[in-house]
PDBQT receptor file of N, H, CA, C and O in Angstrom, charges set to zero:
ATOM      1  N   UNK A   1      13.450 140.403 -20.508  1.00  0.00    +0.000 N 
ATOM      2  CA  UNK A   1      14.333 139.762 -21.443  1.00  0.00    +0.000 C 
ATOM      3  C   UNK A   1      15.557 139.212 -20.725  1.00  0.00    +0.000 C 
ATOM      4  O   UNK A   1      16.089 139.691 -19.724  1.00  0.00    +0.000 OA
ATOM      5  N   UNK A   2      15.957 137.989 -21.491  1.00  0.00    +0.000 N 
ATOM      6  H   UNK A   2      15.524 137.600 -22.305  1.00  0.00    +0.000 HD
ATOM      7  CA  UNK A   2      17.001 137.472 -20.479  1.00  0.00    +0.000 C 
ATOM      8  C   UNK A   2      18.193 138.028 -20.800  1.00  0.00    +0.000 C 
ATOM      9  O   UNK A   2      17.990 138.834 -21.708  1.00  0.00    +0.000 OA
ATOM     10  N   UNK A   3      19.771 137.979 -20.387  1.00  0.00    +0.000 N 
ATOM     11  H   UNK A   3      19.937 137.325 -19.650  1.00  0.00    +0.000 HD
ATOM     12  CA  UNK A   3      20.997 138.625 -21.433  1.00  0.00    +0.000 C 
ATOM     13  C   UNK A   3      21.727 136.841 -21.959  1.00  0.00    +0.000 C 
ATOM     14  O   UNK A   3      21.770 135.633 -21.724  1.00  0.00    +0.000 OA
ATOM     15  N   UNK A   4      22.085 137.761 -22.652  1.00  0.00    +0.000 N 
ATOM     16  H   UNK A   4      22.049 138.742 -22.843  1.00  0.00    +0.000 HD
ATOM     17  CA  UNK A   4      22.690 136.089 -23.384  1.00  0.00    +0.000 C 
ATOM     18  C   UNK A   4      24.295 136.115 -22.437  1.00  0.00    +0.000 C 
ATOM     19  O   UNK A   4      24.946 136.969 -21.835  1.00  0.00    +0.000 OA
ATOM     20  N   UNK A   5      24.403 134.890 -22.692  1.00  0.00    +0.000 N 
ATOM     21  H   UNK A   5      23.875 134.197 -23.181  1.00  0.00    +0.000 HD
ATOM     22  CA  UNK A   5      25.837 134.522 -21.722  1.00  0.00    +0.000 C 
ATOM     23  C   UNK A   5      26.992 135.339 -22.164  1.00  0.00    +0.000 C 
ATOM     24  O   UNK A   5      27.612 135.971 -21.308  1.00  0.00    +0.000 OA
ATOM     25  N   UNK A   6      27.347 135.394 -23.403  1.00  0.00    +0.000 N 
ATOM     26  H   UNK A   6      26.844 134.881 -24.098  1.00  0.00    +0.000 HD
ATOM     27  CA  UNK A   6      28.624 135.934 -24.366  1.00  0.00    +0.000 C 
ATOM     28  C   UNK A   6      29.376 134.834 -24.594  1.00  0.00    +0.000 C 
ATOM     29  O   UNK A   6      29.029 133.653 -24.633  1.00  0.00    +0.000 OA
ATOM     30  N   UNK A   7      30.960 135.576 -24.814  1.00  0.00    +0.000 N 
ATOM     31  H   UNK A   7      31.242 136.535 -24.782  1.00  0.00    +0.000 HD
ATOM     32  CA  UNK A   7      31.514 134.223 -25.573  1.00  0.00    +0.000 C 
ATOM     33  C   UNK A   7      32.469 133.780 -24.621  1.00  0.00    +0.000 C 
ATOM     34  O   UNK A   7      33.319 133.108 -25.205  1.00  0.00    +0.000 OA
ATOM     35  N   UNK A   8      32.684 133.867 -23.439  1.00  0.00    +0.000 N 
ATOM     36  H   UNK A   8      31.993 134.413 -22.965  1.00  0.00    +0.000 HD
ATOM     37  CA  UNK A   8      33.299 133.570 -22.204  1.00  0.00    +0.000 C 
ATOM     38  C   UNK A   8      32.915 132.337 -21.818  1.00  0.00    +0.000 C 
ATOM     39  O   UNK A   8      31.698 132.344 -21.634  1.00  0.00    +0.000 OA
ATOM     40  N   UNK A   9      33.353 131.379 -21.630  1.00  0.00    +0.000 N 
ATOM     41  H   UNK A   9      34.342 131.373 -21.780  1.00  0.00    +0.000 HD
ATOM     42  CA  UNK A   9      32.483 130.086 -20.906  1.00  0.00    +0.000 C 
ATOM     43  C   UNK A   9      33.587 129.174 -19.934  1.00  0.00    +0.000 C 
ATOM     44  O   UNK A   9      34.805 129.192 -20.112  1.00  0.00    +0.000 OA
ATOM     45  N   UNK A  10      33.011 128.522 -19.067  1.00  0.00    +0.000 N 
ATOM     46  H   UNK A  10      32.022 128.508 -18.922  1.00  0.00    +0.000 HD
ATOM     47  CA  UNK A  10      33.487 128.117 -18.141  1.00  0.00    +0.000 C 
ATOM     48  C   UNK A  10      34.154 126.488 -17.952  1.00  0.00    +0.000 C 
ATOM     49  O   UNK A  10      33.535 125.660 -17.285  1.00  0.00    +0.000 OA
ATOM     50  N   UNK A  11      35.400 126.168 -18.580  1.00  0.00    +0.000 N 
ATOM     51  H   UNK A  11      35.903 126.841 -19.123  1.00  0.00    +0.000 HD
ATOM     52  CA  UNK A  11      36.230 125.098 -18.835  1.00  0.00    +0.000 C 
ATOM     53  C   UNK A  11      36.634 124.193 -17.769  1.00  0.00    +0.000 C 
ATOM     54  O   UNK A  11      36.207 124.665 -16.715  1.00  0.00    +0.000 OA
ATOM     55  N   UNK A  12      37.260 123.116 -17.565  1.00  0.00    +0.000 N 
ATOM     56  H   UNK A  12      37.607 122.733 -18.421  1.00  0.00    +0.000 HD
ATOM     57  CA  UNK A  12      38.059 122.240 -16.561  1.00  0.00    +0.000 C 
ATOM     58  C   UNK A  12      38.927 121.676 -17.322  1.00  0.00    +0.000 C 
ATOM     59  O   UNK A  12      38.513 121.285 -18.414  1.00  0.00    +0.000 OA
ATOM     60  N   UNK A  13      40.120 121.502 -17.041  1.00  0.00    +0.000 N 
ATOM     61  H   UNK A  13      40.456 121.820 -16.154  1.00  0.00    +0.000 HD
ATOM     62  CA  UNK A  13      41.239 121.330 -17.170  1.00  0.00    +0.000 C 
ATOM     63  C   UNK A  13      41.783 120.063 -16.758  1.00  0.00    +0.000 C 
ATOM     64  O   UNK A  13      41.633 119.987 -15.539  1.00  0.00    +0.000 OA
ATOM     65  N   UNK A  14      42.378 118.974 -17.237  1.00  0.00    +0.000 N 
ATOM     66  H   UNK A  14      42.500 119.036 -18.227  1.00  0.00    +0.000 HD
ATOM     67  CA  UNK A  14      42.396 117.812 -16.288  1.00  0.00    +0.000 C 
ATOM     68  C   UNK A  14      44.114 117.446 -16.925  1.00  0.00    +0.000 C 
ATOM     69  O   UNK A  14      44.591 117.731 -18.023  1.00  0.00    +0.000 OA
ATOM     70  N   UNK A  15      44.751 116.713 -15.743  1.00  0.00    +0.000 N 
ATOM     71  H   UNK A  15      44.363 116.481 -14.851  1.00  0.00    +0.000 HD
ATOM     72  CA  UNK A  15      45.648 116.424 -15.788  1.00  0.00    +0.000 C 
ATOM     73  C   UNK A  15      45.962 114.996 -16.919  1.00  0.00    +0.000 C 
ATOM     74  O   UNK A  15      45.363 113.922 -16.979  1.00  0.00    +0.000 OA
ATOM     75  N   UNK A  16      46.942 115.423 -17.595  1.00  0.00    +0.000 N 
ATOM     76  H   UNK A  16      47.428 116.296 -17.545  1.00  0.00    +0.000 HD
ATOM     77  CA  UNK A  16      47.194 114.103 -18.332  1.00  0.00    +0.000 C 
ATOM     78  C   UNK A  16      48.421 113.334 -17.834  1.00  0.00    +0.000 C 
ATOM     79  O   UNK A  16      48.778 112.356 -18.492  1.00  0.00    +0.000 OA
ATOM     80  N   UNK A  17      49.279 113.771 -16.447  1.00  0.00    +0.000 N 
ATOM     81  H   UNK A  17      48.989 114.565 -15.912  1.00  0.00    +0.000 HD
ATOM     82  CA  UNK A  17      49.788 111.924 -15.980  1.00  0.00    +0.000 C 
ATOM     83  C   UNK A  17      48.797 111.443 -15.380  1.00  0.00    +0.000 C 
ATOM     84  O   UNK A  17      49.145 111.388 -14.201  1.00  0.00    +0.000 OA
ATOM     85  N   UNK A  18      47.287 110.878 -15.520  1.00  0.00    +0.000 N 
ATOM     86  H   UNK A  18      47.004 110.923 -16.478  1.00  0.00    +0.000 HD
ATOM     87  CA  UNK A  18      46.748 110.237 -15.107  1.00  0.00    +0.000 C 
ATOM     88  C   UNK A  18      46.616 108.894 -15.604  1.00  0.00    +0.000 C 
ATOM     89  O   UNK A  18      45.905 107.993 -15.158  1.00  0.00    +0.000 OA
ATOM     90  N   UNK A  19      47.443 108.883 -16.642  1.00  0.00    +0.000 N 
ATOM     91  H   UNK A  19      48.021 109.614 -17.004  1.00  0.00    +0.000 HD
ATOM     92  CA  UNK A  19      47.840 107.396 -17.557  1.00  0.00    +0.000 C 
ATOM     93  C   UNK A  19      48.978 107.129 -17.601  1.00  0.00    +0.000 C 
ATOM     94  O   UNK A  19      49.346 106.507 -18.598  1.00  0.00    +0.000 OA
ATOM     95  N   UNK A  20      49.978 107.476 -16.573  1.00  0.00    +0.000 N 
ATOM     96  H   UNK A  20      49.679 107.981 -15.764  1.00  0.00    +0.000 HD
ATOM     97  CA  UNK A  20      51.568 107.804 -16.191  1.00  0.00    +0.000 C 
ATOM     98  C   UNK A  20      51.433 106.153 -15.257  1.00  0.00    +0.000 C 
ATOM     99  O   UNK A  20      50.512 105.389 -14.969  1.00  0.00    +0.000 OA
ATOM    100  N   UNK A  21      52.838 106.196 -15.047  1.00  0.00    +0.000 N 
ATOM    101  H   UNK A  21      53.587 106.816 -15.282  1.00  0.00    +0.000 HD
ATOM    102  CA  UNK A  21      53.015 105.156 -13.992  1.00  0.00    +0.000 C 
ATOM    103  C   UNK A  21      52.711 106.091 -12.066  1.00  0.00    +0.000 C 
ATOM    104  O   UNK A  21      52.839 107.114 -11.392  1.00  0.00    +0.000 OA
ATOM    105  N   UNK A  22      52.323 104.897 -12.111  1.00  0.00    +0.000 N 
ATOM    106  H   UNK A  22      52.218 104.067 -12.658  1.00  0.00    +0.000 HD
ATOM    107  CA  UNK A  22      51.306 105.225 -10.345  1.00  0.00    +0.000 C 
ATOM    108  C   UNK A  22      52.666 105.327  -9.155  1.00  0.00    +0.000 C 
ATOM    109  O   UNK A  22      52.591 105.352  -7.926  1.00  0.00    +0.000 OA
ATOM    110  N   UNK A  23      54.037 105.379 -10.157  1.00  0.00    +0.000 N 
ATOM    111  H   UNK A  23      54.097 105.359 -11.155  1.00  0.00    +0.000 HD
ATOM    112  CA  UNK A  23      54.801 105.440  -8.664  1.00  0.00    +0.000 C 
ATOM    113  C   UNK A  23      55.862 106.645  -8.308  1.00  0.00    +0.000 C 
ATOM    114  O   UNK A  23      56.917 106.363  -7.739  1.00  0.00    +0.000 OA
ATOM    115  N   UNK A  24      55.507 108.144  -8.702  1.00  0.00    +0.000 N 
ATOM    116  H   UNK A  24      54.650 108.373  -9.164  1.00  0.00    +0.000 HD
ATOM    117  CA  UNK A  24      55.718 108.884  -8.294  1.00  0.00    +0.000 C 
ATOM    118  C   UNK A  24      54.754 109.993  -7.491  1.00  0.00    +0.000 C 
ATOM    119  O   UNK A  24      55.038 111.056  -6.939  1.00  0.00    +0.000 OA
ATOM    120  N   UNK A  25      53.142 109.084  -7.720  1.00  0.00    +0.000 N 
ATOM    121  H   UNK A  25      52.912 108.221  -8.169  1.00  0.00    +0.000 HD
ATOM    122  CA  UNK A  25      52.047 109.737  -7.072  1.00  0.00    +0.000 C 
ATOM    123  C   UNK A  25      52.380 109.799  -5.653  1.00  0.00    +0.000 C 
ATOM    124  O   UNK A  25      53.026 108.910  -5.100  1.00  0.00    +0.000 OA
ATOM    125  N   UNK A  26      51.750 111.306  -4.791  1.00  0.00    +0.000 N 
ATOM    126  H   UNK A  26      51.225 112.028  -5.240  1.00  0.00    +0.000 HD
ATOM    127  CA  UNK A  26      51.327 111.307  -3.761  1.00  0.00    +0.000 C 
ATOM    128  C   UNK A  26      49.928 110.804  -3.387  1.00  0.00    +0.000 C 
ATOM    129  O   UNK A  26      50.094 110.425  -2.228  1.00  0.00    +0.000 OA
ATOM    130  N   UNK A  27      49.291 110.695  -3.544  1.00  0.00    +0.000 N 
ATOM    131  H   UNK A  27      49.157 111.002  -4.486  1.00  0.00    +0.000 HD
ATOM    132  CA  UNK A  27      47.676 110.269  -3.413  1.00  0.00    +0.000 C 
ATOM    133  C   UNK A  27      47.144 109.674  -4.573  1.00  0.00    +0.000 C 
ATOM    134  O   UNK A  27      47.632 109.603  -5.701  1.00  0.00    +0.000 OA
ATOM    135  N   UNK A  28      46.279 109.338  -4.218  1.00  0.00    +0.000 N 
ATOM    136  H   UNK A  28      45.883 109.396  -3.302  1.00  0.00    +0.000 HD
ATOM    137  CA  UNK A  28      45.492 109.148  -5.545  1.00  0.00    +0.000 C 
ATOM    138  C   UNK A  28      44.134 109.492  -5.967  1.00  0.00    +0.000 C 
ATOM    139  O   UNK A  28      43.183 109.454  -5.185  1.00  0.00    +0.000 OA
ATOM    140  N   UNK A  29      44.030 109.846  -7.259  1.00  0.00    +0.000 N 
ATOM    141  H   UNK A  29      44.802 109.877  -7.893  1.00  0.00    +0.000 HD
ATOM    142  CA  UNK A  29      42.745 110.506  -7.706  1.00  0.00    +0.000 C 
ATOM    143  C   UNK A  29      43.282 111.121  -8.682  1.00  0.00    +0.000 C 
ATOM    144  O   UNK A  29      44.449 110.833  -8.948  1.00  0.00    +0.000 OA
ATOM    145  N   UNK A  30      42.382 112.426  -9.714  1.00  0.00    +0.000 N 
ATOM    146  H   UNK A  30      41.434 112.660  -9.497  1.00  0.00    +0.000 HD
ATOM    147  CA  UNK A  30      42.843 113.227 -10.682  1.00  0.00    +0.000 C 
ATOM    148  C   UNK A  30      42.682 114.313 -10.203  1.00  0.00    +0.000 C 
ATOM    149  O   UNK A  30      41.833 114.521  -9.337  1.00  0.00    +0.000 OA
ATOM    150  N   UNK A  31      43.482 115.232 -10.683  1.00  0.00    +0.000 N 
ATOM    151  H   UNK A  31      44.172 115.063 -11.386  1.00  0.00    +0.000 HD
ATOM    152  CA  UNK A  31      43.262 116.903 -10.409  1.00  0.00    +0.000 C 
ATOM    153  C   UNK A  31      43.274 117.396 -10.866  1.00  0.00    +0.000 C 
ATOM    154  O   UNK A  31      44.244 117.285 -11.616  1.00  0.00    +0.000 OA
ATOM    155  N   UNK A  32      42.308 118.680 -11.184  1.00  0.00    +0.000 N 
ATOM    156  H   UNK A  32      41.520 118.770 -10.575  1.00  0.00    +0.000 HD
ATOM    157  CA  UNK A  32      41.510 118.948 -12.117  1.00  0.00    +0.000 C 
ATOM    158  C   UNK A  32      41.289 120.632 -11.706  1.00  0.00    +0.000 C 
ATOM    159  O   UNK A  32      40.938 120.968 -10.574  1.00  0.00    +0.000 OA
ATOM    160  N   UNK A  33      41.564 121.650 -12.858  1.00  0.00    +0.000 N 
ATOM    161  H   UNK A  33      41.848 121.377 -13.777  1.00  0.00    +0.000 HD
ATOM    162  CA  UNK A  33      41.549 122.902 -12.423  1.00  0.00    +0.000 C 
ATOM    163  C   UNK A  33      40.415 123.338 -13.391  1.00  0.00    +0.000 C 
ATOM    164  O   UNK A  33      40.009 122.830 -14.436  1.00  0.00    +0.000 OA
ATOM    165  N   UNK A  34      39.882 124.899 -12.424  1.00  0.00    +0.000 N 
ATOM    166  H   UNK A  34      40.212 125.313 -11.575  1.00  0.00    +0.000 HD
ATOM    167  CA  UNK A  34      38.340 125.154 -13.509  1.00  0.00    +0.000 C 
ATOM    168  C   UNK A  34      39.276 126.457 -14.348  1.00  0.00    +0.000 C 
ATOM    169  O   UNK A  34      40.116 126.825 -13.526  1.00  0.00    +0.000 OA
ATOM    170  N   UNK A  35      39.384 127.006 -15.230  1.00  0.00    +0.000 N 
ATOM    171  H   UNK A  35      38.702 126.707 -15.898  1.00  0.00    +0.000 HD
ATOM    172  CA  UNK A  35      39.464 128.092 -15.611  1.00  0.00    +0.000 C 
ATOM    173  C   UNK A  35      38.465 128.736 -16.756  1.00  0.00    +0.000 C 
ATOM    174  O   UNK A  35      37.678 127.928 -17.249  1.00  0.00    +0.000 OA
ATOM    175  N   UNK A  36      38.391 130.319 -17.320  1.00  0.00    +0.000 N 
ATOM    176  H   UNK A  36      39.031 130.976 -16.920  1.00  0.00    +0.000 HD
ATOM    177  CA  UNK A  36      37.658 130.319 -18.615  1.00  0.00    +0.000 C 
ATOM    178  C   UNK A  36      38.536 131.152 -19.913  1.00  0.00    +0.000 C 
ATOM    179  O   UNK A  36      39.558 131.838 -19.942  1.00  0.00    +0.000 OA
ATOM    180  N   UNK A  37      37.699 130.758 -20.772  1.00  0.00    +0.000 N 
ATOM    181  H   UNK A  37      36.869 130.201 -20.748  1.00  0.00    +0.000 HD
ATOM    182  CA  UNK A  37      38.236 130.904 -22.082  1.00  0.00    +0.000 C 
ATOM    183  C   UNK A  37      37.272 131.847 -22.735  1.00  0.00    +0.000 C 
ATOM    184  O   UNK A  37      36.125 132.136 -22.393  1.00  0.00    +0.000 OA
ATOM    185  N   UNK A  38      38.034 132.290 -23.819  1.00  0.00    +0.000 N 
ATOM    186  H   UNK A  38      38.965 132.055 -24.097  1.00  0.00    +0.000 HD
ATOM    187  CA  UNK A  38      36.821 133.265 -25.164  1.00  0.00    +0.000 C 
ATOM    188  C   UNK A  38      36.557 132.054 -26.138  1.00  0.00    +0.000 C 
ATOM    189  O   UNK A  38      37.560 131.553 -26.647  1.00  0.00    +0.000 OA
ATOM    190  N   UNK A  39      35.029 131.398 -26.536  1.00  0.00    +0.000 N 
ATOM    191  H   UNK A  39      34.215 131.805 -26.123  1.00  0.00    +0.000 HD
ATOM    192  CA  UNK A  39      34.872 130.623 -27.187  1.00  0.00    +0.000 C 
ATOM    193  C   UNK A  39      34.986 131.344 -28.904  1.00  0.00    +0.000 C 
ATOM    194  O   UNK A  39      34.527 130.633 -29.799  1.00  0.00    +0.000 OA
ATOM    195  N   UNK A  40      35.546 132.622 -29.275  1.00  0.00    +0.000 N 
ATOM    196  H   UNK A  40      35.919 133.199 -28.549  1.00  0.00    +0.000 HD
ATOM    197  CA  UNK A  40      35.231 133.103 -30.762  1.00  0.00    +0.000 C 
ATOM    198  C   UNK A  40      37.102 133.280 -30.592  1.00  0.00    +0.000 C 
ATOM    199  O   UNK A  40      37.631 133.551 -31.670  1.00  0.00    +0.000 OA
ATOM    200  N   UNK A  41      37.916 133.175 -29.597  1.00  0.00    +0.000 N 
ATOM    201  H   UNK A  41      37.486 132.954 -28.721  1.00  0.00    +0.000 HD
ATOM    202  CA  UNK A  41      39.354 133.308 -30.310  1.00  0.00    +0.000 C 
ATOM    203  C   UNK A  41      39.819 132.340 -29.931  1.00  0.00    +0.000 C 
ATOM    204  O   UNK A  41      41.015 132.238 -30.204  1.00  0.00    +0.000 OA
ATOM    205  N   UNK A  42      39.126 131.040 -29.064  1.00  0.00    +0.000 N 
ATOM    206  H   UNK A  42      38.155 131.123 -28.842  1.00  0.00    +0.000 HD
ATOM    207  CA  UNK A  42      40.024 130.016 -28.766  1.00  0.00    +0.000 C 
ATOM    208  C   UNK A  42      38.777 128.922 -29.190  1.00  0.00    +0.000 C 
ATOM    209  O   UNK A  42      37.885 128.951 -28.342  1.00  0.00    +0.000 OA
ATOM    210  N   UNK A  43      38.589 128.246 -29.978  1.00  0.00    +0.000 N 
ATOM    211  H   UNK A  43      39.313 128.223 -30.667  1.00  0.00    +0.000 HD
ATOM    212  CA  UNK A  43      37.425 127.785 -30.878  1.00  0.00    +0.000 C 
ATOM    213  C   UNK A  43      37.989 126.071 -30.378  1.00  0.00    +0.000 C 
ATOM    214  O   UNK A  43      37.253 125.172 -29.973  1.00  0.00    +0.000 OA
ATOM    215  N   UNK A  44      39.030 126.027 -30.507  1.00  0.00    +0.000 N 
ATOM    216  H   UNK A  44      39.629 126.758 -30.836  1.00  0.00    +0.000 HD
ATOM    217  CA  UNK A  44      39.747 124.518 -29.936  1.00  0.00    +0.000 C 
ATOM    218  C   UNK A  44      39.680 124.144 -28.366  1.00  0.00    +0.000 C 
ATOM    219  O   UNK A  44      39.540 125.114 -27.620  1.00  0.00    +0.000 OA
ATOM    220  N   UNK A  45      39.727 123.415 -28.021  1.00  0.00    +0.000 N 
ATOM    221  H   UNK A  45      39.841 122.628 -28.627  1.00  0.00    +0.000 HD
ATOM    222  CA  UNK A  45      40.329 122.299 -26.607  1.00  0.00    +0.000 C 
ATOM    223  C   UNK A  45      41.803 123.638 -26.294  1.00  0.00    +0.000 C 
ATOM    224  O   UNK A  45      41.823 124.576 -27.091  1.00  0.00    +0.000 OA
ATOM    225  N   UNK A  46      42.511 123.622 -25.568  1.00  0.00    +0.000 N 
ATOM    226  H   UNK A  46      42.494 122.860 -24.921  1.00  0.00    +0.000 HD
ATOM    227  CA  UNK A  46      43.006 124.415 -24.849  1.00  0.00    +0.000 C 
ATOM    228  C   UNK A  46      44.226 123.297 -24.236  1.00  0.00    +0.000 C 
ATOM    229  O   UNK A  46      43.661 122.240 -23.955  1.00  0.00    +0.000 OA
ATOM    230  N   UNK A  47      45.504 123.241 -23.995  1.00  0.00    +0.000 N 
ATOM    231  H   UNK A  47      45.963 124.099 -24.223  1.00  0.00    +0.000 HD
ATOM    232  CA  UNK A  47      46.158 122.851 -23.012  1.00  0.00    +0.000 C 
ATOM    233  C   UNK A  47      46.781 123.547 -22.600  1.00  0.00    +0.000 C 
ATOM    234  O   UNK A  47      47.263 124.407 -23.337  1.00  0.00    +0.000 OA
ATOM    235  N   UNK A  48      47.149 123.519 -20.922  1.00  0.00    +0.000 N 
ATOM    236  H   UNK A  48      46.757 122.820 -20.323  1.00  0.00    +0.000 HD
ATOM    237  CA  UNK A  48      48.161 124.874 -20.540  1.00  0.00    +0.000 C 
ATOM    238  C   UNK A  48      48.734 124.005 -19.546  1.00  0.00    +0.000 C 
ATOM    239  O   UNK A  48      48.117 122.996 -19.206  1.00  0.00    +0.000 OA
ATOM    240  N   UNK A  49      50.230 124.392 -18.875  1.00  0.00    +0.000 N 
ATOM    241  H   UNK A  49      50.731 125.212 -19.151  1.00  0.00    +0.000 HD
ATOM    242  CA  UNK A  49      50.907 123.966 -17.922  1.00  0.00    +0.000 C 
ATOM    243  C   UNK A  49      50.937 124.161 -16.846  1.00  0.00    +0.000 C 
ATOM    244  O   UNK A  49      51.574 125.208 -16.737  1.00  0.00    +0.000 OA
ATOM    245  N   UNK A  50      50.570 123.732 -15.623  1.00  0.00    +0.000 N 
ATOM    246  H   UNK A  50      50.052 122.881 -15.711  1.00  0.00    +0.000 HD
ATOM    247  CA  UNK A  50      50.042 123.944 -14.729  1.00  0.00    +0.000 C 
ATOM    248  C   UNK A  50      50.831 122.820 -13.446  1.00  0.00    +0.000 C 
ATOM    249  O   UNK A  50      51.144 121.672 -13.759  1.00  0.00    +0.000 OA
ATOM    250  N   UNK A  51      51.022 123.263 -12.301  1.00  0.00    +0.000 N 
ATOM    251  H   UNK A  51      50.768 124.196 -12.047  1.00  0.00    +0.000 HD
ATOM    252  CA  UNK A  51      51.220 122.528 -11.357  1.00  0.00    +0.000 C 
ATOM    253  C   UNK A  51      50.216 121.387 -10.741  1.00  0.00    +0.000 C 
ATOM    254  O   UNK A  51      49.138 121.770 -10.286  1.00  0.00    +0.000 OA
ATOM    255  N   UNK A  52      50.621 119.681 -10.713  1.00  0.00    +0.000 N 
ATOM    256  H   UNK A  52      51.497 119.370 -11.083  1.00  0.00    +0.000 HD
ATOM    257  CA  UNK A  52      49.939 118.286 -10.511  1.00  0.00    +0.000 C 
ATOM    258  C   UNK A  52      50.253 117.946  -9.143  1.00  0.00    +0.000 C 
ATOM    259  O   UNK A  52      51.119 117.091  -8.954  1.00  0.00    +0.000 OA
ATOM    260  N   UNK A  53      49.634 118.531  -8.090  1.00  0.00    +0.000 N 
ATOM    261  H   UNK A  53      48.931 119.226  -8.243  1.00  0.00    +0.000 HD
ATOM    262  CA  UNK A  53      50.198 118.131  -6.407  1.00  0.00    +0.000 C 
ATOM    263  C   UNK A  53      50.248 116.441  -6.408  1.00  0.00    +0.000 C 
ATOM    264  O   UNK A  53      50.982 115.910  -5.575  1.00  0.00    +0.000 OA
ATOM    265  N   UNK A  54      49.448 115.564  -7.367  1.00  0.00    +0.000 N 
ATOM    266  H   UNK A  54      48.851 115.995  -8.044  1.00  0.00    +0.000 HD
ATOM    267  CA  UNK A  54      49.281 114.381  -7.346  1.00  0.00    +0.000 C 
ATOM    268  C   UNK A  54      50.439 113.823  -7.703  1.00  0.00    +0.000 C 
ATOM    269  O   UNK A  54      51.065 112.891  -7.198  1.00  0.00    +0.000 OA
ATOM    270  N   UNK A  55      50.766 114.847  -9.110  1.00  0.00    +0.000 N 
ATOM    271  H   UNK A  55      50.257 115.604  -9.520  1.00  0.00    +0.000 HD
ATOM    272  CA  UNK A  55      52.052 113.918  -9.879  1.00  0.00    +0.000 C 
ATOM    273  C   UNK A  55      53.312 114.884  -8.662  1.00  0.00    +0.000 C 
ATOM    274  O   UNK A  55      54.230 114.265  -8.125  1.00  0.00    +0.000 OA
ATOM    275  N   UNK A  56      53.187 115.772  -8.523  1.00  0.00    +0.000 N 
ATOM    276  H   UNK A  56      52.441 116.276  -8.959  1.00  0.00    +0.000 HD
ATOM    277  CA  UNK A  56      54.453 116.568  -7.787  1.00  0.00    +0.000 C 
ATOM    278  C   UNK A  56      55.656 117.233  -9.035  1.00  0.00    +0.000 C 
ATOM    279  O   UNK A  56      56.834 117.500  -9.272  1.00  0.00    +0.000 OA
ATOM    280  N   UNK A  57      54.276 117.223  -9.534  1.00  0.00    +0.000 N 
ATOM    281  H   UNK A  57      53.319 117.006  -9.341  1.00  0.00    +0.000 HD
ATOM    282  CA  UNK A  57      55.658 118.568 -11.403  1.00  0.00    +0.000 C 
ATOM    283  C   UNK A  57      55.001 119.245 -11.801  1.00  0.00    +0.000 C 
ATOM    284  O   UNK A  57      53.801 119.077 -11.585  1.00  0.00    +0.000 OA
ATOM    285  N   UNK A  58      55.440 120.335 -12.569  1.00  0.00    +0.000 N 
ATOM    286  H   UNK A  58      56.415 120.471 -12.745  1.00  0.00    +0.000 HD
ATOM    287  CA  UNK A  58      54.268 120.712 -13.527  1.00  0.00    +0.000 C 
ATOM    288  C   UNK A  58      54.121 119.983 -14.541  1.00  0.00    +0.000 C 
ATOM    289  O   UNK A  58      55.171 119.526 -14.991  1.00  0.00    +0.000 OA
ATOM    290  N   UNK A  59      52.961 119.644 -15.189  1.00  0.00    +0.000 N 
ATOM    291  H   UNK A  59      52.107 120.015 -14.823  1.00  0.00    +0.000 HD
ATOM    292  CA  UNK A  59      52.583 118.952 -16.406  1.00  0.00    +0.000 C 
ATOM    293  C   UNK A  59      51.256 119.328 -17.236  1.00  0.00    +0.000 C 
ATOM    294  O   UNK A  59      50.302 119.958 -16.779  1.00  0.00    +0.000 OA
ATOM    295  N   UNK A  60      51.350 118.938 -18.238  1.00  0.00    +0.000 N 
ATOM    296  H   UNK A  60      52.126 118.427 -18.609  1.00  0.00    +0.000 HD
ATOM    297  CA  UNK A  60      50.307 119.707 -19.193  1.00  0.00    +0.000 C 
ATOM    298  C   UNK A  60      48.634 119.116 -18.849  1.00  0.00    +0.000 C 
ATOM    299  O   UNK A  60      48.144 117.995 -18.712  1.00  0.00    +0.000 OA
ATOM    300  N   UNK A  61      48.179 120.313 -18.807  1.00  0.00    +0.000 N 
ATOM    301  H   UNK A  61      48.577 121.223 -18.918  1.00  0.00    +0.000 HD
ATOM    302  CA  UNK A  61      46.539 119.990 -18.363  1.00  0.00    +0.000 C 
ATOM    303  C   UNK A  61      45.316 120.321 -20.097  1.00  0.00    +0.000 C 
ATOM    304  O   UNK A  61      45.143 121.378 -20.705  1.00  0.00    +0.000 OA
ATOM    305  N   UNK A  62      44.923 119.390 -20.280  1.00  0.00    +0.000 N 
ATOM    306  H   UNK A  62      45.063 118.532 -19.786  1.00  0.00    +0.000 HD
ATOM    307  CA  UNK A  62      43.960 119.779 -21.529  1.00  0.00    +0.000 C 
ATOM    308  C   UNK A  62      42.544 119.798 -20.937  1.00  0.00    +0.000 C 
ATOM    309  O   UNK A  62      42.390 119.359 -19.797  1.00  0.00    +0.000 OA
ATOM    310  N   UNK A  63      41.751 120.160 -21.462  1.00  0.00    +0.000 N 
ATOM    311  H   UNK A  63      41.875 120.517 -22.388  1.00  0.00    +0.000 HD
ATOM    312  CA  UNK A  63      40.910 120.610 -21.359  1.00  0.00    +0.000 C 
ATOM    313  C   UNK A  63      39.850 119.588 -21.561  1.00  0.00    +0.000 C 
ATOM    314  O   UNK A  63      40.031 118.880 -22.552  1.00  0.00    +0.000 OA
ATOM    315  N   UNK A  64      38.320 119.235 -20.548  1.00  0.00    +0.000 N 
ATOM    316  H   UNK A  64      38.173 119.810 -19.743  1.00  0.00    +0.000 HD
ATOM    317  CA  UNK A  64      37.707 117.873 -20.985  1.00  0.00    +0.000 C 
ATOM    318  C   UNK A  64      36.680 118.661 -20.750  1.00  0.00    +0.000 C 
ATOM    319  O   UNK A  64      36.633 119.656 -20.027  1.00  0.00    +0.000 OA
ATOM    320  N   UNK A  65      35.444 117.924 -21.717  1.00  0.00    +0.000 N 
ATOM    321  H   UNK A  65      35.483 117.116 -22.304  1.00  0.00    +0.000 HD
ATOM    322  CA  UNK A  65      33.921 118.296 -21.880  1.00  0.00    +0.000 C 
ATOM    323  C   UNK A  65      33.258 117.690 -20.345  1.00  0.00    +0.000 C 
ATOM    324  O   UNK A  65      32.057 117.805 -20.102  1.00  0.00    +0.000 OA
TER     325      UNK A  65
C-alpha cells in the first residue's frame, strides 16, 4: 500500500518587483524561493516577506502555481 502525501505540500514563492522599474536591479532574472505550507489551515495563495538579492530590499513574495 502506498502512504498518502498529507496536507503539507511543497510551494514557490516568487518575487513581485518583477513588474517594478528595471533600475535599481542588480542582475537580471526573477527570484524565486521554495518553501511548504499546511494545505487544511492555509487553503489560500500565501504571501510572506522575504529578502530580493535582485531588487536589493526586502519585498513581498506570493506564492505561484
Amino acid at each position: 500500500m502506498g502512504k498518502t502525501k498529507g496536507a503539507r505540500i511543497i510551494i514557490t514563492l516568487e518575487c513581485s518587483c518583477r513588474n517594478l522599474n528595471q533600475l535599481n536591479k542588480r542582475k537580471p532574472g526573477i527570484f524565486r524561493y521554495t518553501s511548504s505550507k499546511n494545505r487544511r489551515n492555509t487553503p489560500n495563495r500565501i504571501e510572506l516577506k522575504k529578502f530580493c538579492p535582485n531588487c536589493n530590499c526586502h519585498s513581498n513574495f506570493k506564492e505561484i502555481k
